[in-house]
PAKE-175308 format. One line per 3 residues: number of its first residue (from 1); their letters; for each residue y, z, x of N, C-alpha, C. Coordinates in Angstrom, 3 decimals. Last residue first. Example, Ala and Ser with C-alpha at 12.3 -4.5 7.8 and 13.67 -1.06 7.14 Angstrom:
<tordos>
2) SA) -2.250 7.080 12.850 -1.060 7.140 13.670 0.030 7.870 12.900  -5.690 7.800 13.190 -4.500 7.800 12.300 -3.300 7.800 13.200
</tordos>
This chain:
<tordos>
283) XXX) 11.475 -10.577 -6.221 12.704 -10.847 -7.242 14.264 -11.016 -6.863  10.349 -10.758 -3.957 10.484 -11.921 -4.556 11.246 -11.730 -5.484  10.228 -8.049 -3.040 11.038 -8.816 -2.105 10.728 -10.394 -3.423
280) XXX) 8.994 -6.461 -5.247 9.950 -6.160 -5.326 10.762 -7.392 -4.689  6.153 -8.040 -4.485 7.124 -7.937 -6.097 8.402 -8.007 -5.765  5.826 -7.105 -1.896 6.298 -8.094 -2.260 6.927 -8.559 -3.862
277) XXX) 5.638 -4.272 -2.878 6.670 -4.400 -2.000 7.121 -5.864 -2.350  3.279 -4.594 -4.737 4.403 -3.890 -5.053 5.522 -4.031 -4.048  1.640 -4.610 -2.445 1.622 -5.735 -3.788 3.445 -5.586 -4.610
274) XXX) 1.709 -2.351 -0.833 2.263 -3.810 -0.435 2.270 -4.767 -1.199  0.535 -0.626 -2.647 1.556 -0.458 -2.021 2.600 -1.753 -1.758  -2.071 -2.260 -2.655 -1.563 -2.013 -3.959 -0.205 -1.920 -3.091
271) XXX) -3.035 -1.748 -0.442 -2.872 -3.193 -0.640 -1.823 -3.151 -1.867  -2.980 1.223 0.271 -1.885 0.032 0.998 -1.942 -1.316 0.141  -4.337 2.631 -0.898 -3.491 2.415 -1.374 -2.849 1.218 -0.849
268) XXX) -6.764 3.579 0.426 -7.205 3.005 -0.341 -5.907 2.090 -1.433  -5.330 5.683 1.901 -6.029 4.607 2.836 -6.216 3.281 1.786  -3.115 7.026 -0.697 -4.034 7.412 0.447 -4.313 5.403 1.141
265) XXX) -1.081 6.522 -2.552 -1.610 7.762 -2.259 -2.313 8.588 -1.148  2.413 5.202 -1.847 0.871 4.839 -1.644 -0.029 6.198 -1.379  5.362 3.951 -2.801 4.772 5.322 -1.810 3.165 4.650 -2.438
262) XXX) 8.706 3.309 -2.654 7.230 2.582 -2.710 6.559 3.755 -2.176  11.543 2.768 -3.611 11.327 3.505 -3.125 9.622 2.841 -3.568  13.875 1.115 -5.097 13.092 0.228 -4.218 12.326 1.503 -3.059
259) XXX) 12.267 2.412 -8.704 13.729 1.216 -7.804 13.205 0.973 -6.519  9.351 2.971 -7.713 10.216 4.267 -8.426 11.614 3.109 -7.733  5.826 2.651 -7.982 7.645 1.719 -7.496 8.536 2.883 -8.657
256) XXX) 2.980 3.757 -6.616 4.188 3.835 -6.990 5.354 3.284 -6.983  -0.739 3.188 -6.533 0.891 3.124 -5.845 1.863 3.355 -6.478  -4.114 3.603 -5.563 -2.754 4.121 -6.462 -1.195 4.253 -5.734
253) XXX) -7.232 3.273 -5.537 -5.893 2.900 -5.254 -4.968 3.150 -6.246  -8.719 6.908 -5.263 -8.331 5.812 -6.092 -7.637 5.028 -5.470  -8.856 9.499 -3.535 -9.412 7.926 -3.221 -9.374 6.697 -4.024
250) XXX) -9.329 11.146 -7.031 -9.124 10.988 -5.462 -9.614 9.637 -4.823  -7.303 9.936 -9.520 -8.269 10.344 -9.426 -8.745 10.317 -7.899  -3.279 10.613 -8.151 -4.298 10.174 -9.418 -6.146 10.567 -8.927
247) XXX) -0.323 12.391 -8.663 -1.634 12.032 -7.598 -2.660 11.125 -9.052  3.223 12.656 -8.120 1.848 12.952 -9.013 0.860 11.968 -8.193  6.406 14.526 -8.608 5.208 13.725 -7.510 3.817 13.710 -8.632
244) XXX) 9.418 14.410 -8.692 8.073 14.033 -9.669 7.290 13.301 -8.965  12.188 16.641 -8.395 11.314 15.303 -7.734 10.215 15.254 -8.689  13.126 18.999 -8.869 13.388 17.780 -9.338 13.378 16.251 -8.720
241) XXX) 12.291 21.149 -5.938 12.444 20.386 -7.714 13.603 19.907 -7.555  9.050 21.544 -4.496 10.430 20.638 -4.416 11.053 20.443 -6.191  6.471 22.108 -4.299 7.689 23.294 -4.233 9.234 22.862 -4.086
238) XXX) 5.126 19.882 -4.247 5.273 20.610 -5.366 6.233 21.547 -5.490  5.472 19.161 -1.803 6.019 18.617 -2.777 6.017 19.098 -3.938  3.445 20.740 -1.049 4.569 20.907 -0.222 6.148 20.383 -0.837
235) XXX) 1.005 19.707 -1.545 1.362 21.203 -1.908 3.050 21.579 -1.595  0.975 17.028 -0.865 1.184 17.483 -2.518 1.488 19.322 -2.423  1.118 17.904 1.711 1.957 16.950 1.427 1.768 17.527 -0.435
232) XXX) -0.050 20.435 3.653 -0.226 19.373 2.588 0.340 18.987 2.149  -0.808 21.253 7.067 0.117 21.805 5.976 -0.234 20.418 4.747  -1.887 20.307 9.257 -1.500 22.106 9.532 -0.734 22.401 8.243
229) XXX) -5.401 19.229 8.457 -3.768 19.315 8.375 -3.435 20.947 8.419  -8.046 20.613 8.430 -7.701 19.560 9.558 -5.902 19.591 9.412  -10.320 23.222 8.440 -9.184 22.939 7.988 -8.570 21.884 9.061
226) XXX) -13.667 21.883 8.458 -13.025 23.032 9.345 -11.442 22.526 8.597  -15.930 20.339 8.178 -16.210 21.935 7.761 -14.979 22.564 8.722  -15.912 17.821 7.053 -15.876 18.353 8.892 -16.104 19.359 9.365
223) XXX) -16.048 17.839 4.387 -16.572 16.864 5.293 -16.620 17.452 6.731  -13.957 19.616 4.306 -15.350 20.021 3.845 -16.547 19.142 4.226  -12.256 18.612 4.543 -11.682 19.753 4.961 -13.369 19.904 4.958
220) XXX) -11.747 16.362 2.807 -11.789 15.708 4.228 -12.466 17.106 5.027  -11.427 17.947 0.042 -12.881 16.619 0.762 -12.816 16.443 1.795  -9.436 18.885 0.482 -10.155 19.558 0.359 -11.696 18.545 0.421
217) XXX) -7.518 16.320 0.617 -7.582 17.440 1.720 -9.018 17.929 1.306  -8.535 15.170 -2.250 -8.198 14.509 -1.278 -8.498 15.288 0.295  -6.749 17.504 -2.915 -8.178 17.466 -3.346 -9.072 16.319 -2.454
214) XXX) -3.736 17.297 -2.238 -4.899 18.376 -2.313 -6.157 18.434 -2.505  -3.538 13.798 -1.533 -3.138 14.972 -2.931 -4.528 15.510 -2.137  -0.543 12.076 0.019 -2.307 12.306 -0.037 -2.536 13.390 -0.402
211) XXX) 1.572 10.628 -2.939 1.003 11.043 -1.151 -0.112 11.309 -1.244  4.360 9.525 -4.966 3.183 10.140 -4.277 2.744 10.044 -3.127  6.865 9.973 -7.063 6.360 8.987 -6.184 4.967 9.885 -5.769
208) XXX) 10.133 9.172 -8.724 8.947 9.434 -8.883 7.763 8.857 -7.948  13.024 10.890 -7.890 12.434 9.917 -7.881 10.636 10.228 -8.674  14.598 13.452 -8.026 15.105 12.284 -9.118 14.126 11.215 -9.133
205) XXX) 14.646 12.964 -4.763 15.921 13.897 -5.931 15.726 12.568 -7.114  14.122 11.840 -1.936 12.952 12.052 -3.456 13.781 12.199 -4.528  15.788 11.843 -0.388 15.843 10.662 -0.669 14.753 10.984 -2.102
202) XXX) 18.319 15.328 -0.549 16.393 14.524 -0.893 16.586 12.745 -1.233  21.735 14.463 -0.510 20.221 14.648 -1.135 19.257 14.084 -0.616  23.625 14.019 1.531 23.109 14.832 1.700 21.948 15.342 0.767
199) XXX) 24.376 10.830 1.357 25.248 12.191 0.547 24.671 13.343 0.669  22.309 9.370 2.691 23.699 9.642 3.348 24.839 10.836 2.804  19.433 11.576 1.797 20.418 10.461 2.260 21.794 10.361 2.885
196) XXX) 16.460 12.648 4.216 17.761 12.934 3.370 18.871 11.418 2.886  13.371 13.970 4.418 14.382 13.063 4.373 15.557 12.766 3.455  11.481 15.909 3.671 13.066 16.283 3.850 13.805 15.144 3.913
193) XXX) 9.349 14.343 2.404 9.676 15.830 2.514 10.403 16.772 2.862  8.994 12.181 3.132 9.811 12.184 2.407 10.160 13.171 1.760  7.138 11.934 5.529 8.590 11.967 5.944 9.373 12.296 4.562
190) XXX) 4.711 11.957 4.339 5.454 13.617 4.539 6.586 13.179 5.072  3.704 10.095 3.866 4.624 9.911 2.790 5.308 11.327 2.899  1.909 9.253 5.878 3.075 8.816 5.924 4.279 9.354 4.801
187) XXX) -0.615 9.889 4.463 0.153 11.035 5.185 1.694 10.633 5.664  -0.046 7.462 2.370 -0.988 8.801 2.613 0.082 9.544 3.291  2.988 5.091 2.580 1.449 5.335 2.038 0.636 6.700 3.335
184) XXX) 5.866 3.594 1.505 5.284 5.214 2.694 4.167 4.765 1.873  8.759 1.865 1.760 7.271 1.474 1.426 6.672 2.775 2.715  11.497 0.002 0.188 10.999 1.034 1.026 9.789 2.078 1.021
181) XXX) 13.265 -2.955 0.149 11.994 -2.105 -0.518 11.666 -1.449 1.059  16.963 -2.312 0.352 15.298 -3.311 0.857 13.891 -2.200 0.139  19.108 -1.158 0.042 18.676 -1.752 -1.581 17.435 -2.293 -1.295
178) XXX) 20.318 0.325 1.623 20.460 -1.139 1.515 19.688 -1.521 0.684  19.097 2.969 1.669 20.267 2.376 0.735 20.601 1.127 1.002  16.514 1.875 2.350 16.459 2.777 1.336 17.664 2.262 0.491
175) XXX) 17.414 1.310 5.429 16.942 0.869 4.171 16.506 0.719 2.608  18.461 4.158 5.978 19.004 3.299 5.908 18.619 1.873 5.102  15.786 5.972 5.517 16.817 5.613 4.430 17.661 4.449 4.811
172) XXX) 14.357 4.895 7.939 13.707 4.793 6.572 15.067 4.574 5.923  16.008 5.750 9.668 16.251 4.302 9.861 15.285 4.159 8.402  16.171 8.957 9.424 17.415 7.814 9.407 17.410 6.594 9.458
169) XXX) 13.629 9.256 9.651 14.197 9.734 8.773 15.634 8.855 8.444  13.617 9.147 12.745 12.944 7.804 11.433 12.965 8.123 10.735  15.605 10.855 13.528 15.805 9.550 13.458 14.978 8.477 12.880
166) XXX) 13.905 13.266 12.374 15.245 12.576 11.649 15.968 11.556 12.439  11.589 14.226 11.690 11.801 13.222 12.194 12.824 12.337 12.022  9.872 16.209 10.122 11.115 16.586 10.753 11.453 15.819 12.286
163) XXX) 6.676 14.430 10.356 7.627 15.490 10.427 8.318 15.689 10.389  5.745 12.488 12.648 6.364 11.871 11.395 7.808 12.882 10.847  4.026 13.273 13.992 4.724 12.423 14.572 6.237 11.785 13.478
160) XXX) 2.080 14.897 12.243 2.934 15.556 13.517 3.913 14.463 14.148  1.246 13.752 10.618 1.434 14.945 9.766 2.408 15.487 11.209  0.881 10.707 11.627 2.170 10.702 11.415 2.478 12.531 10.730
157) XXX) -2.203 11.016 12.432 -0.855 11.408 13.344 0.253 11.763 12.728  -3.855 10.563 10.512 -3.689 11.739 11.091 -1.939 12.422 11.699  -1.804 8.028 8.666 -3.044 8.441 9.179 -2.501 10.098 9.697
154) XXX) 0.399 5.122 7.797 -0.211 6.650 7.576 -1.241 6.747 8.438  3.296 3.278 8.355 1.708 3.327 8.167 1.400 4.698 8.301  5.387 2.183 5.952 5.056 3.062 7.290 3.824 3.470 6.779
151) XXX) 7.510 -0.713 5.917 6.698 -0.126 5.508 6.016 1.156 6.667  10.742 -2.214 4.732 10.019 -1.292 6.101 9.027 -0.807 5.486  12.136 -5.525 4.800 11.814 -4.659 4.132 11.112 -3.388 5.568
148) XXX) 13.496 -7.309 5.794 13.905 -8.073 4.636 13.196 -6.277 4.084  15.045 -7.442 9.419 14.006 -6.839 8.700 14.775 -6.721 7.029  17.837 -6.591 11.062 16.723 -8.083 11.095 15.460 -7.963 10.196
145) XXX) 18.567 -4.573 10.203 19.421 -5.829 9.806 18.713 -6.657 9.942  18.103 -2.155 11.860 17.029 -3.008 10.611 17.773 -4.275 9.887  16.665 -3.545 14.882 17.519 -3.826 14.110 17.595 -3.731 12.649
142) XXX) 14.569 -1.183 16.891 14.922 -2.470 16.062 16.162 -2.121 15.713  14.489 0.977 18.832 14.876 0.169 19.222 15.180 -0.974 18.766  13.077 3.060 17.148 14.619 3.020 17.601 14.901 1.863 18.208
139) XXX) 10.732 2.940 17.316 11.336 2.221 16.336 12.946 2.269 16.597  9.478 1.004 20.616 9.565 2.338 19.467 10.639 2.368 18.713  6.844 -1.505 20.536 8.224 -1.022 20.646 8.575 0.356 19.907
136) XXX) 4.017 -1.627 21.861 4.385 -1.462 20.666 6.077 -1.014 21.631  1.106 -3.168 23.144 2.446 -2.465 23.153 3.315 -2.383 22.445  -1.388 -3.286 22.105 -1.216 -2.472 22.860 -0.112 -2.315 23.799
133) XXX) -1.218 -3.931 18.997 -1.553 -2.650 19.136 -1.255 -2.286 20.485  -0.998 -7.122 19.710 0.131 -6.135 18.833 -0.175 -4.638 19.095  -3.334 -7.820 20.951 -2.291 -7.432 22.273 -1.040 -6.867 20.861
130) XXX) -5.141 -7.371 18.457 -5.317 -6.062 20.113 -4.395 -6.497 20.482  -3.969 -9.623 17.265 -3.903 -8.200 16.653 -4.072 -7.345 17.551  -4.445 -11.660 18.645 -2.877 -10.996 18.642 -3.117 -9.970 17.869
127) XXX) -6.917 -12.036 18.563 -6.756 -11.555 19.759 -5.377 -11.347 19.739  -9.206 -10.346 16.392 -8.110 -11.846 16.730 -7.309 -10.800 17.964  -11.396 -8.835 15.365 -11.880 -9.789 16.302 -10.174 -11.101 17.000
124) XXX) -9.891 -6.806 13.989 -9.997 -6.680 15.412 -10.791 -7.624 16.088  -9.755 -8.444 11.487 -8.259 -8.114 12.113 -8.725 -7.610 13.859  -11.975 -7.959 10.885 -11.476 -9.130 11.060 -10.634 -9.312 11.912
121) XXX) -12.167 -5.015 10.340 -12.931 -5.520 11.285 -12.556 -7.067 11.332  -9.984 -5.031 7.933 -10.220 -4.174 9.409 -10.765 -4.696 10.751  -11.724 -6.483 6.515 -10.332 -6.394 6.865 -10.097 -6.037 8.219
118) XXX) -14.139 -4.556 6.236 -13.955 -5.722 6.195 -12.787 -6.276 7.016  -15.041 -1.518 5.983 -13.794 -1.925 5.870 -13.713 -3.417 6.997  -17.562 -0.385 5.741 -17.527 -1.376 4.547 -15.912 -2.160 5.062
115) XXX) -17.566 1.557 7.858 -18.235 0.642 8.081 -17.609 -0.796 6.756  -15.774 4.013 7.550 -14.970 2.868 7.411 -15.928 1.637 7.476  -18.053 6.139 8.376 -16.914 6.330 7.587 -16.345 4.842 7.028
112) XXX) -19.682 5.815 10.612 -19.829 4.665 9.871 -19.163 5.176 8.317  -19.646 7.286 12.944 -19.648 8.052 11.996 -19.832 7.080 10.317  -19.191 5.022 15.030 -20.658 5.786 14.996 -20.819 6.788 13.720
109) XXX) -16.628 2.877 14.353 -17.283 3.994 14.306 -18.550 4.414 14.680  -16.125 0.162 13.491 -17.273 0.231 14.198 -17.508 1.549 15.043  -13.924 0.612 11.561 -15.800 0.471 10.991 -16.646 0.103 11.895
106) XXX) -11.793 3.160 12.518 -12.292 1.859 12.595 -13.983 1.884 12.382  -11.249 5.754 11.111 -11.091 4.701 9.984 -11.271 3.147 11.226  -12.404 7.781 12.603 -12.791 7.514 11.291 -12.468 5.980 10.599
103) XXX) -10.005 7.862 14.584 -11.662 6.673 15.221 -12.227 6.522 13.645  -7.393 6.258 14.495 -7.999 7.000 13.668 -9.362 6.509 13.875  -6.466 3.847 16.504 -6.590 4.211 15.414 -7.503 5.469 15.107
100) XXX) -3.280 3.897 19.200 -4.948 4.371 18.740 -5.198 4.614 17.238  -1.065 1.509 20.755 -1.576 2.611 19.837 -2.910 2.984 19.240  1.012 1.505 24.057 -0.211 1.909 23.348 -0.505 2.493 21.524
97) XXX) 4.596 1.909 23.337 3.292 1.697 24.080 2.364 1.650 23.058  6.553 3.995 21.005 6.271 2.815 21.834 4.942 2.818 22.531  6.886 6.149 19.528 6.692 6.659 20.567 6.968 5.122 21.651
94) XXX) 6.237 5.576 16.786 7.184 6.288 16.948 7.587 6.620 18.725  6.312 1.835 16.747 5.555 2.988 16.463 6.957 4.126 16.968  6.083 -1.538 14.692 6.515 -0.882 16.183 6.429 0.708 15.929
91) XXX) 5.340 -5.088 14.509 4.839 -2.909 14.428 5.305 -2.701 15.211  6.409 -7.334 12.117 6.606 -6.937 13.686 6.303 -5.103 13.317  5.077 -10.168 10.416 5.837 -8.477 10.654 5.684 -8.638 11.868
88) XXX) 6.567 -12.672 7.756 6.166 -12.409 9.628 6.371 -10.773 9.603  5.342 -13.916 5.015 6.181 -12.659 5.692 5.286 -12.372 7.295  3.436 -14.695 2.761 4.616 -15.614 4.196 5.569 -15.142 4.377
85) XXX) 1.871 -13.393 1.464 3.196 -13.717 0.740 3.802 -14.942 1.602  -0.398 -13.171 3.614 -0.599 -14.079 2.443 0.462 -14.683 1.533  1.132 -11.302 5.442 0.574 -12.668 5.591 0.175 -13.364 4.764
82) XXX) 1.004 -9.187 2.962 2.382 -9.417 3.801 2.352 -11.415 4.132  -1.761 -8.707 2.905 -0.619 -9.101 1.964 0.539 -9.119 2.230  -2.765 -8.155 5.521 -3.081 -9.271 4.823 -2.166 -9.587 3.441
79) XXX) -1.238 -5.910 5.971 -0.743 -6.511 6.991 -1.565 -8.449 6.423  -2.387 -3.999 4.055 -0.998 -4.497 4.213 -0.586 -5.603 4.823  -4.452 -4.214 5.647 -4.684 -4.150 4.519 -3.211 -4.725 4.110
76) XXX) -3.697 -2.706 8.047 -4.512 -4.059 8.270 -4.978 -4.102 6.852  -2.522 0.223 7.839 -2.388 -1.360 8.593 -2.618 -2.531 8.195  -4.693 1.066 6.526 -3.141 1.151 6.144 -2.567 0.282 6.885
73) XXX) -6.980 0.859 8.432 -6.627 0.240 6.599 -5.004 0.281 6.218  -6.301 2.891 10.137 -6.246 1.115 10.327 -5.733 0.502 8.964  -3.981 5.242 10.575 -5.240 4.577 9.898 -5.287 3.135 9.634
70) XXX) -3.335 6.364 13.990 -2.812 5.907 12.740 -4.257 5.634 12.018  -3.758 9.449 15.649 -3.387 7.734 15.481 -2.399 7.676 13.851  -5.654 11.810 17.999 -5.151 11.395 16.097 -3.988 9.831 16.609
67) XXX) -8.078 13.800 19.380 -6.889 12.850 19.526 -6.817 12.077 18.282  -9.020 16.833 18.419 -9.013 15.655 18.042 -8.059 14.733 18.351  -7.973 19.521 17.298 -8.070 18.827 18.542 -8.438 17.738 19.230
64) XXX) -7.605 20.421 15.028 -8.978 20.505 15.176 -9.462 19.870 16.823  -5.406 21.169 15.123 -5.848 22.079 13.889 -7.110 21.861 14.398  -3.533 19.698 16.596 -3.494 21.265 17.120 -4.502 21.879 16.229
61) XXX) -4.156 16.646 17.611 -4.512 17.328 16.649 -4.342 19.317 16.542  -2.026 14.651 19.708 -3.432 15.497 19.631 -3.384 16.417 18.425  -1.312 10.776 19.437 -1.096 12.575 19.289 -2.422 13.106 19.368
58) XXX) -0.056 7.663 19.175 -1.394 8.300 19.627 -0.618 9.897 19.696  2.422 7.087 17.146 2.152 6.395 18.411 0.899 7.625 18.448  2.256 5.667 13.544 2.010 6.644 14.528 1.705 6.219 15.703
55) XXX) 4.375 2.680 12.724 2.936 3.271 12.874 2.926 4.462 14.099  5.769 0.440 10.610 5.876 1.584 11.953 4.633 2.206 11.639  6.709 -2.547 10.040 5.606 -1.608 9.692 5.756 -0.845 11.212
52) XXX) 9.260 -4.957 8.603 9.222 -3.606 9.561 7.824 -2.889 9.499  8.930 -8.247 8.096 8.816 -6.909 7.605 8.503 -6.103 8.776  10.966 -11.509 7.758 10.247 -10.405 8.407 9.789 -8.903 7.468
49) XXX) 10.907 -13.864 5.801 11.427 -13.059 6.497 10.170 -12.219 7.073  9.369 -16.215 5.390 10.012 -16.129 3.746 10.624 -15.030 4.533  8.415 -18.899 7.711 8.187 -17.247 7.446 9.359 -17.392 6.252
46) XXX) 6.899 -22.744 6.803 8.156 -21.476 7.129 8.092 -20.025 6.682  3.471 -23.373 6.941 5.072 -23.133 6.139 5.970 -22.083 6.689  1.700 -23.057 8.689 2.524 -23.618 8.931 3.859 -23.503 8.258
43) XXX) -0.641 -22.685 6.004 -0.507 -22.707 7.584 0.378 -23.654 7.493  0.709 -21.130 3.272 -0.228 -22.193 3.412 0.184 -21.908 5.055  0.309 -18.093 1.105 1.481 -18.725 1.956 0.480 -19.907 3.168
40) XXX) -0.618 -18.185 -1.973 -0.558 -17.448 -1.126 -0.008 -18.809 0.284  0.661 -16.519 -5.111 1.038 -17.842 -4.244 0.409 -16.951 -2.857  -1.743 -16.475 -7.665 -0.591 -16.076 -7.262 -0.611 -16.979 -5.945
37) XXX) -3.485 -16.702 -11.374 -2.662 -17.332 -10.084 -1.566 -16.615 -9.137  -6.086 -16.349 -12.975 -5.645 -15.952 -12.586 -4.473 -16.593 -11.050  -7.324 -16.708 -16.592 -6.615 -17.485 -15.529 -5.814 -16.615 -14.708
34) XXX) -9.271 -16.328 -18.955 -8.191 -15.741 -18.106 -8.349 -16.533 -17.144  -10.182 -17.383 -22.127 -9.985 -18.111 -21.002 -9.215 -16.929 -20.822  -10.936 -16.381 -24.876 -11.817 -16.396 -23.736 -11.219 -16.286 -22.671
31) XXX) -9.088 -17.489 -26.557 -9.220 -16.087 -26.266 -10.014 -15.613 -25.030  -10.280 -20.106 -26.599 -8.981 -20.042 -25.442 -8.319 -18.358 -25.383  -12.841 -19.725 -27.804 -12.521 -20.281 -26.538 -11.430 -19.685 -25.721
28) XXX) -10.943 -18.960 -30.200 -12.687 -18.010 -29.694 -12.161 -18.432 -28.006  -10.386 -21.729 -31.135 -9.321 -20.397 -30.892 -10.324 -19.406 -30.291  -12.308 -23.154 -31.194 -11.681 -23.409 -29.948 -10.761 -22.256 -29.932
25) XXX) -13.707 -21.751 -33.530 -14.399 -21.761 -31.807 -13.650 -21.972 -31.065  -11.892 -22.176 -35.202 -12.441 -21.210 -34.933 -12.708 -21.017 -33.620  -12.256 -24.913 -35.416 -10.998 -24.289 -35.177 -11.076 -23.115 -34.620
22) XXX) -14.775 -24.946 -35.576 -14.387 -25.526 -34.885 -13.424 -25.447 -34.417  -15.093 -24.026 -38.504 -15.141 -23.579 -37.987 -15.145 -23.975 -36.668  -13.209 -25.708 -40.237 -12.814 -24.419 -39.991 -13.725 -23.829 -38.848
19) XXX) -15.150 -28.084 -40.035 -13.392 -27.968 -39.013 -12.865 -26.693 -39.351  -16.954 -27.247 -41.713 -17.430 -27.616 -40.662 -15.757 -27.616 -39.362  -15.788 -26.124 -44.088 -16.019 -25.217 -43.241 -16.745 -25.521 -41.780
16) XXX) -13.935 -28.625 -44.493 -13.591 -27.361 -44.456 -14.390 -26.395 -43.658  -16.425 -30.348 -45.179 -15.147 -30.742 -43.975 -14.707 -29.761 -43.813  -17.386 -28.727 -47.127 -17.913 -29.188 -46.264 -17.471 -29.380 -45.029
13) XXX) -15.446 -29.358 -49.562 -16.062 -27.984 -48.905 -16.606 -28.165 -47.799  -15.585 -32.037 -49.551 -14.603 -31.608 -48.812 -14.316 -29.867 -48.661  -18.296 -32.180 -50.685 -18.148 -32.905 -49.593 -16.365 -32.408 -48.692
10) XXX) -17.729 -31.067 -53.143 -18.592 -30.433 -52.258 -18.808 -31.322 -51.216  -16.052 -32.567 -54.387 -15.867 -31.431 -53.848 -16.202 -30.597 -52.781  -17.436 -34.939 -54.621 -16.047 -35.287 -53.634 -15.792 -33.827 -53.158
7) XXX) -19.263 -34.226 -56.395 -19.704 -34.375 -54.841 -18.434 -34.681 -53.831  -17.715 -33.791 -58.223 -18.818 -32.681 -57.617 -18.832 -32.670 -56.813  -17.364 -35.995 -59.031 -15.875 -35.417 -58.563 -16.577 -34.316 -58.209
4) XXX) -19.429 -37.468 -59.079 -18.560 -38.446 -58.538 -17.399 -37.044 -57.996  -19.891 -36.305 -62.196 -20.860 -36.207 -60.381 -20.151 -36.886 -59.513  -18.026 -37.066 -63.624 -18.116 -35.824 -63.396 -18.786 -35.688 -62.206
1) X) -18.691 -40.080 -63.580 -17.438 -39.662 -62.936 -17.464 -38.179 -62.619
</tordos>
């Protein structure tokens, strides 16, 4: 009987550490497992609303002379997470007509700056993306009542098209205070350098947000060997108080939700930017 109760022992030592450790493994396992899901919008299903994206109408460069635009990526980066949520946009620019990208940022360049930009180059083989670019409404002329949100595209241009631009200064905030997500990325984000609200504060006063940071400049500046902006958005913001601007490592993606204010650091920002917009439009 004594060997009889040995071996019952050491037989249910056994079971123990053979299903302890099995337990083990499957808890191991399901530490393992990430699973990643989000919704993307099927052909045909009904638009979820519209979105506003304004974009620099074509300008000349006074710093280096250079005809200047918009930046594609900021476009056409956005413009796939918008379409993936099942959001119809409509572009319309500061000027109307015609619009030109930033020759740097299309990847069939000769300077092969943007070559890797994928997206981009997709977006210019469909044939409603060239007839969207080559007439554009100018933004005064929407409704923003018809529009669920506004995003504004960046590049060269908008440092002169953008500016002390107080009727798209006025149709930004108007959205702003209608509570719609309100969405600046890179150089786009100098409208928010005076833009005002209806009580006469900085739409910034209080906010936390960003743009295309000094160092950022000083790479582009040194790439071309000649000073390209007639002025800098982080330098410019810095002399603003009680705003809280901040930049992150250069060319990083990096976005900001400060309530329904959205800003995007640079080129590399929009998708993030627009991740964050739709957040905001699904809650």
């Amino acid at each position: 009987m004594k060997s009889l109760k040995i071996y019952m022992l050491l037989l249910a030592a056994s079971f123990q550490l053979i299903f302890g450790q099995n337990n083990n493994n499957n808890q191991n396992k399901t530490e393992n497992v990430k699973e990643v899901f989000s919704y993307v919008h099927f052909h045909g299903a009904p638009s979820k609303g519209k979105i506003l994206m304004v974009a620099s109408s074509p300008a000349l460069s006074e710093q280096t002379g250079w005809p200047i635009g918009f930046w594609a990526a900021e476009l056409t980066h956005p413009l796939l997470v918008f379409h993936e949520a099942g959001y119809e946009v409509e572009l319309v620019s500061t000027n109307g007509g015609k619009l030109e990208m930033d020759s740097f940022s299309n990847p069939l360049d000769a300077s092969g700056y943007s070559a890797h930009d994928m997206i981009t180059l997709g977006y210019m083989q469909k044939e409603e993306f060239n007839t969207m670019l080559e007439n554009t409404k100018k933004f005064t002329e929407v409704n923003p009542a018809d529009y669920a949100a506004i995003f504004l595209v960046g590049g060269q241009g908008p440092m002169y098209t953008y500016k002390d631009n107080p009727e798209l200064e006025k149709l930004f905030v108007s959205f702003y205070e209608s509570h719609k997500p309100s969405a600046a990325v890179c150089h786009s984000t100098t409208l928010l350098l005076t833009a005002k609200k209806s009580n006469g504060e900085l739409l910034i006063k209080g906010k936390t947000w960003t743009g295309f940071a000094d160092s950022e400049e000083d790479f582009a500046d040194q790439a071309v060997g000649m000073k390209i902006q007639p002025y800098r958005i982080e330098s410019e913001a810095r002399k603003i108080e009680g705003t809280n601007f901040k930049v992150a490592a250069p060319f990083s993606a990096y976005a900001i939700k400060d309530g329904n204010l959205i800003t995007g650091q640079q080129q590399n920002s929009g998708t993030a930017a627009a991740k964050l917009l739709i957040e905001s439009l699904e809650k």
